[in-house]
C-alpha positions in Angstrom: 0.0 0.0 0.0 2.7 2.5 1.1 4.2 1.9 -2.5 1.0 2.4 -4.1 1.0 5.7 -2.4 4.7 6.9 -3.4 3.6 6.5 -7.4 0.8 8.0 -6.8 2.4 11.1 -5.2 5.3 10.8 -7.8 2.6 11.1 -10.7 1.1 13.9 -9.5 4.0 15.7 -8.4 5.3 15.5 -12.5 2.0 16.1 -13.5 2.0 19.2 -11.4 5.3 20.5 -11.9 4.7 19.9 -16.2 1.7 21.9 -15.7 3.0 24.5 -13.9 6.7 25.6 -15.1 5.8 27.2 -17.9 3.0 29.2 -16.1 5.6 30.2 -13.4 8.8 30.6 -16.1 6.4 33.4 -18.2 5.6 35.1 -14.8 9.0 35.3 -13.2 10.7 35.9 -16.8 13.4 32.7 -16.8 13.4 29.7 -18.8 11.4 27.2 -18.4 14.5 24.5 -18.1 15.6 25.9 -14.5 12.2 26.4 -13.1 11.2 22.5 -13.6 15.0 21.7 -12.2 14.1 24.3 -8.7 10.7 22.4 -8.5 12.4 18.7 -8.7 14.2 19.6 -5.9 11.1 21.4 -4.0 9.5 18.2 -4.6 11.7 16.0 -2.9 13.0 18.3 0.1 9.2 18.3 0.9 8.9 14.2 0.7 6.1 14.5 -2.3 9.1 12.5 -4.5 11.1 10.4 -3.8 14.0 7.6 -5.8 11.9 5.3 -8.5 13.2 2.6 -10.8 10.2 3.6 -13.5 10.9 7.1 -13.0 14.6 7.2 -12.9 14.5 4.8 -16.7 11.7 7.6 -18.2 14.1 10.4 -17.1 16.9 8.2 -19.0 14.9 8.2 -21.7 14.3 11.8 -21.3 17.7 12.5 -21.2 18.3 10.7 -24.9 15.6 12.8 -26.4 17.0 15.3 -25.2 20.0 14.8 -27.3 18.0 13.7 -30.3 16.6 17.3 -30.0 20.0 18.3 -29.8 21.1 17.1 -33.2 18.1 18.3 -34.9 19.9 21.3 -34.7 22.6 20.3 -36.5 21.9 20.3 -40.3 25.1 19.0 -42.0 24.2 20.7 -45.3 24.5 24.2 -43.6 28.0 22.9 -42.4 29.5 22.0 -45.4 28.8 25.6 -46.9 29.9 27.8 -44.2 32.4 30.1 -45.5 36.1 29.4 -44.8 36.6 32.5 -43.1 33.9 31.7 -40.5 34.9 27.8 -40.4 38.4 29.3 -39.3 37.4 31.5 -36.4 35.2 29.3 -35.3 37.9 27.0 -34.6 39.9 29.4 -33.1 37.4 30.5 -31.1 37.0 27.1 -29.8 41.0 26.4 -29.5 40.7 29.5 -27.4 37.8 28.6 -24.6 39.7 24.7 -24.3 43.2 26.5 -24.2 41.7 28.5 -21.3 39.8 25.9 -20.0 42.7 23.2 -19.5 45.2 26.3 -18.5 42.7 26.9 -15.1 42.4 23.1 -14.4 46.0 22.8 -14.6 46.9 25.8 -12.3 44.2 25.5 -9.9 44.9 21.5 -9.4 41.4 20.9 -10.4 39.8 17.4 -11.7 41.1 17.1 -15.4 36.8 16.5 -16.2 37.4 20.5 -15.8 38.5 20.6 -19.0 36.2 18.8 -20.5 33.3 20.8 -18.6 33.9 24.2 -18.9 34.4 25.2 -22.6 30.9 23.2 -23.5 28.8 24.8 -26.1 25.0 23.6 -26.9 23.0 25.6 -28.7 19.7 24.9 -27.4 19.4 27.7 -25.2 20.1 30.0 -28.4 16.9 29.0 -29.9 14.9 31.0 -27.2 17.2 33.8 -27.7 16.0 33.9 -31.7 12.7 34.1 -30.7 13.1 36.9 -28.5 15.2 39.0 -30.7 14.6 38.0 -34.0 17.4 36.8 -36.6 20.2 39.4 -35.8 23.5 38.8 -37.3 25.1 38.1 -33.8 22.5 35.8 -33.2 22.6 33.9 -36.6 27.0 33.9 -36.1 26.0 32.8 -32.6 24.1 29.4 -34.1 26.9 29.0 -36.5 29.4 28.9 -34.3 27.8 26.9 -31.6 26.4 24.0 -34.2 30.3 23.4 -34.5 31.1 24.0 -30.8 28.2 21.6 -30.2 29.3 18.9 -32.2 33.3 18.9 -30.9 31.5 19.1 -27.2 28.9 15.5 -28.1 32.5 14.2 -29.4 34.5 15.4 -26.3 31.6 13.8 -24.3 32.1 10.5 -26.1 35.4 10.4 -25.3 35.2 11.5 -21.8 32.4 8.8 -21.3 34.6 6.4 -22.3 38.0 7.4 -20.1 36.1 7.7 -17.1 34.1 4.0 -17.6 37.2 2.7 -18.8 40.2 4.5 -17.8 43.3 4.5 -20.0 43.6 0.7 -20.5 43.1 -1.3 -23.8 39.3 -0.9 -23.1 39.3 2.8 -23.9 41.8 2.9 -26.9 39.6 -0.2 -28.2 36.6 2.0 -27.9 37.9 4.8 -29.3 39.4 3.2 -32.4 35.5 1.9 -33.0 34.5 4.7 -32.5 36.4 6.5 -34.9 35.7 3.1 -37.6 31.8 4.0 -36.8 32.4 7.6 -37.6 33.6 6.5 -40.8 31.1 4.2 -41.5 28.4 6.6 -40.9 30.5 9.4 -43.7 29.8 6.9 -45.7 26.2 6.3 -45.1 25.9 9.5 -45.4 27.7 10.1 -48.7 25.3 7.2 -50.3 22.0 8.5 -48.9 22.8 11.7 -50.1 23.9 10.4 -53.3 20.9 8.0 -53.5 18.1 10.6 -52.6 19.9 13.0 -55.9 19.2 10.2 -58.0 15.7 9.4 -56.5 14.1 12.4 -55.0 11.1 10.7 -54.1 12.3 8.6 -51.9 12.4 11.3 -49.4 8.8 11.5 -50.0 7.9 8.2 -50.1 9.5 7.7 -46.5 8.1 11.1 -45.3 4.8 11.4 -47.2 3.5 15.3 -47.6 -0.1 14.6 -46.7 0.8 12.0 -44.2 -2.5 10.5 -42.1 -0.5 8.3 -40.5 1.9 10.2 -38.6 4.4 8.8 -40.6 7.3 11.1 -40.5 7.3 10.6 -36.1 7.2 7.0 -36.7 10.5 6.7 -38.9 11.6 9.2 -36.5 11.6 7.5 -33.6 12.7 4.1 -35.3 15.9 6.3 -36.3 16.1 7.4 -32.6 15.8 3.9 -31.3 17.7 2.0 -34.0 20.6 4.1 -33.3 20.7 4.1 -29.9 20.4 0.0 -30.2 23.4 0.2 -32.5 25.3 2.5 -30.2 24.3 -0.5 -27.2 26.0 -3.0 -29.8 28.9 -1.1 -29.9 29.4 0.0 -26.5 29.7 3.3 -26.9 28.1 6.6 -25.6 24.5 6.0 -26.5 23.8 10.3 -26.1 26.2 10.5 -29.0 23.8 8.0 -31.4 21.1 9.8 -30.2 22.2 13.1 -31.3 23.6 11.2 -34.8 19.7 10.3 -35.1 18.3 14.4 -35.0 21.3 15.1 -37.3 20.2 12.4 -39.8 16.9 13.3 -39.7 17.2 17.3 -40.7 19.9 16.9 -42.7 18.1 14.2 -45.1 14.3 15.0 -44.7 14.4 19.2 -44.6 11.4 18.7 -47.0 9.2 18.3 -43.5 9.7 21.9 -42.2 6.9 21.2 -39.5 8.7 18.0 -38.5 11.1 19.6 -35.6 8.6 21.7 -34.0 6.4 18.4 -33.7 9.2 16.3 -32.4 10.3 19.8 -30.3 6.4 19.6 -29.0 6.3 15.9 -28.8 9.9 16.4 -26.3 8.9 19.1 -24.5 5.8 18.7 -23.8 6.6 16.0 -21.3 9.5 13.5 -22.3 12.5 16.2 -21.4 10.9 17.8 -18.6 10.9 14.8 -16.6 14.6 14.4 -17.0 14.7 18.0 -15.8 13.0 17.1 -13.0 15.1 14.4 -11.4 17.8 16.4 -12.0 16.4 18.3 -9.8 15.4 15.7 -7.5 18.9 14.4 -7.3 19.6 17.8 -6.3 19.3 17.7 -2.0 18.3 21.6 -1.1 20.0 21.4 1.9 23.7 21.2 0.6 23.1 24.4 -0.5 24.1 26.1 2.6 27.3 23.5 3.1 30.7 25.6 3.1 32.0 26.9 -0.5 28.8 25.5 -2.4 27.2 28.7 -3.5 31.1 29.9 -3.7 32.1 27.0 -6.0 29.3 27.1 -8.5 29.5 31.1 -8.7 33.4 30.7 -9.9 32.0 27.8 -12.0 29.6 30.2 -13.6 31.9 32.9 -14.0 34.9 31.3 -15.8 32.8 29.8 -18.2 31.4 32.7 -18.8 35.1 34.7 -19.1 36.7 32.4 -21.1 34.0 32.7 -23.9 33.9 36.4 -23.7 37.8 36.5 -24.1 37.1 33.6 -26.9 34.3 35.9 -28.3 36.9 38.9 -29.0 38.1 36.9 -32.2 34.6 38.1 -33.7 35.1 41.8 -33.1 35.9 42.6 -36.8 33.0 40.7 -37.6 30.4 41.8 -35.7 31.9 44.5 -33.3 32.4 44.8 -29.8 29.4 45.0 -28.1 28.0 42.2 -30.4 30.9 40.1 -29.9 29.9 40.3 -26.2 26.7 39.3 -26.9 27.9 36.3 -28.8 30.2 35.0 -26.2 27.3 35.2 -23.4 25.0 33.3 -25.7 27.6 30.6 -25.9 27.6 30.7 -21.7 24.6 28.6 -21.4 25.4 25.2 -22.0 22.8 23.8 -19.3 21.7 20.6 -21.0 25.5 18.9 -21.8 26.6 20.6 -18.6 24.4 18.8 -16.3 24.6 15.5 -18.5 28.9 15.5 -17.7 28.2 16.1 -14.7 26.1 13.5 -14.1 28.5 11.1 -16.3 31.5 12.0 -14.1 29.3 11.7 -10.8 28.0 8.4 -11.5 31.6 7.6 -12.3 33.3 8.9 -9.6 35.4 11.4 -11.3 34.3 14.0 -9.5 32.4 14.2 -5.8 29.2 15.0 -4.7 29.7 18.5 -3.7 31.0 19.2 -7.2 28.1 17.6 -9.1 25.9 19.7 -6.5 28.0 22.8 -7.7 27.5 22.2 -11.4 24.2 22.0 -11.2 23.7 25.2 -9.6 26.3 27.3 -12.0 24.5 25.5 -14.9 20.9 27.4 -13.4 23.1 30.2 -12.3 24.0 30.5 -16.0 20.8 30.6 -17.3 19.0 32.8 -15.0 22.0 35.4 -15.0 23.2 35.3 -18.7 19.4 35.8 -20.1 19.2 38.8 -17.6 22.5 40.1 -19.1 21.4 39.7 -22.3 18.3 41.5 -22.0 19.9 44.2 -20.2 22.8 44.7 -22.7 21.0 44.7 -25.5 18.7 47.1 -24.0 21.2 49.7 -23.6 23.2 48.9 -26.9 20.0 49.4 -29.0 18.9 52.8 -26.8 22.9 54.0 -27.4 23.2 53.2 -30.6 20.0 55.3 -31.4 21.4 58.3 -30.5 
């Protein structure tokens, strides 16, 4: 009976907080990613959650969505024709924030996941940021950049997944050489599909109808999603990264569907990813927060990631300008989503201690609420100086 109760309170409390975050994130003018996170935690410190086998595998699942969504922002074809000029800075950029990044670990003795953590980029975040203020060059450079950032972070993740399961022992050097072999493998699929659907155009259509009754195009969707996380099983490697391949896959081949990622977005977000938002929140215990050097810790977090991608953001100047530039760099600074999924990684894997996942999850919301407000407020004042 007392089980009976627990699910039932667990269900409701999702049900609740789903319901409600979005209501509370337009009112109190934050994203709605933190808000669900705060209210995981609420849940539990008042006892109306608690740990659940069924709950902890739908947040998994959550999780991989997630990452699916991920790659759905990453449409190869856009890729291959940015401009060499762009392509180039971009990497610097990048060499910059890890160059930074590994410099701090190494001279403040941190955990070497440090350097995998802090110069993250995911562009999901950025999406909101369009919406707000419309397709502005800084904000279009800002996606560019960051759909190349986001793919060396999923790689850097892979990698990092595999040291810390592994360690650096034949296991890990016999994973990464298959993982390199399946990277290769899936140029190639890619190369032939592409070639393939020149050829035969209607195979997209075929696969994807136009007037689709069926729900067709979420259907081969979702077998994508699922076949390539099997295959990822197979090979024993990161399943997040096969996840993400999926989304990739999908807009890259079947663009023809332009109402196809706001239905998988709507299908996500309206209750898949939220729950994985939630028990990250639940995994979150309230009371650490006033244990010594927490709030300290995830505040420095927060701000060196911030730093290093506004010094990184300085290569853009000639583009864009400086107080653009700015604005491009903080954009970058809210990697929330691969944040917290390292984090958890290196947790679960002992790589770093409780009080430093605790920390990470609070610079990743730190981030967010902070850097939108920034945002907001910057480009408030650059639009009313520049008027003058």
């Amino acid at each position: 009976m007392e089980n009976s109760a627990s699910d039932i309170s667990i269900i409701i409390s999702i049900s609740l907080i789903i319901f409600a975050s979005p209501l509370i994130s337009k009112f109190i003018k934050i994203p709605t990613v933190p808000v669900e996170i705060i209210l995981g935690a609420l849940a539990v410190y008042f006892t109306f959650m608690s740990e659940h086998a069924i709950f902890e595998l739908v947040a998994e699942v959550g999780f991989l969505y997630l990452m699916f969504l991920a790659g759905l922002e990453v449409d190869l074809k856009r890729l291959v024709n940015i401009s060499s000029s762009v392509l180039k800075r971009s990497l610097l950029y990048l060499l910059v924030i890890y160059s930074l990044a590994t410099a701090g670990t190494y001279y403040l003795e941190l955990s070497k996941i440090f350097i995998v953590i802090l110069p993250l980029i995911s562009i999901g975040l950025i999406a909101s940021l369009k919406k707000e203020y419309g397709n502005k060059d800084w904000i279009k450079l800002s996606i560019t950049v960051g759909l190349i950032g986001e793919i060396i972070s999923i790689i850097v993740l892979t990698t990092a997944s595999a040291a810390l399961e592994f360690g650096y022992v034949w296991e890990f050097y016999k994973t990464m050489i298959l993982f390199g072999l399946f990277m290769i493998f899936m140029l190639i699929v890619y190369k032939l599909f592409h070639n393939l659907i020149w050829w035969y155009p209607e195979i997209k259509t075929y696969l994807m109808p136009k007037v689709d009754n069926q729900e067709q195009d979420i259907r081969l969707s979702m077998a994508i999603f699922f076949l390539m996380i099997a295959f990822m099983i197979y090979l024993k490697l990161e399943v997040a990264f096969g996840a993400f391949l999926a989304g990739t896959f999908i807009i890259t081949f079947f663009e023809h569907n332009k109402q196809l990622p706001k239905k998988l977005e709507h299908f996500g977000f309206g209750w898949l990813v939220p729950i994985f938002f939630i028990s990250v929140g639940a995994s979150f215990d309230l009371r650490e927060l006033f244990s010594e050097g927490l709030m300290q810790t995830a505040l420095l977090i927060a701000g060196a990631m911030v730093l290093i991608r506004v010094i990184g953001a300085s290569l853009f100047v000639r583009d864009l300008g400086h107080q653009k530039a700015l604005l491009l760099g903080l954009s970058h600074s809210m990697p929330l989503t691969l944040l917290i999924a390292v984090a958890t990684l290196a947790f679960h894997n002992h790589s770093i201690t409780q009080f430093y996942y605790y920390a990470f999850v609070l610079a990743s919301i730190l981030e967010v609420i902070t850097v939108m407000i920034a945002i907001r407020g910057l480009n408030h004042i650059f639009v009313k100086f520049n008027s003058h």
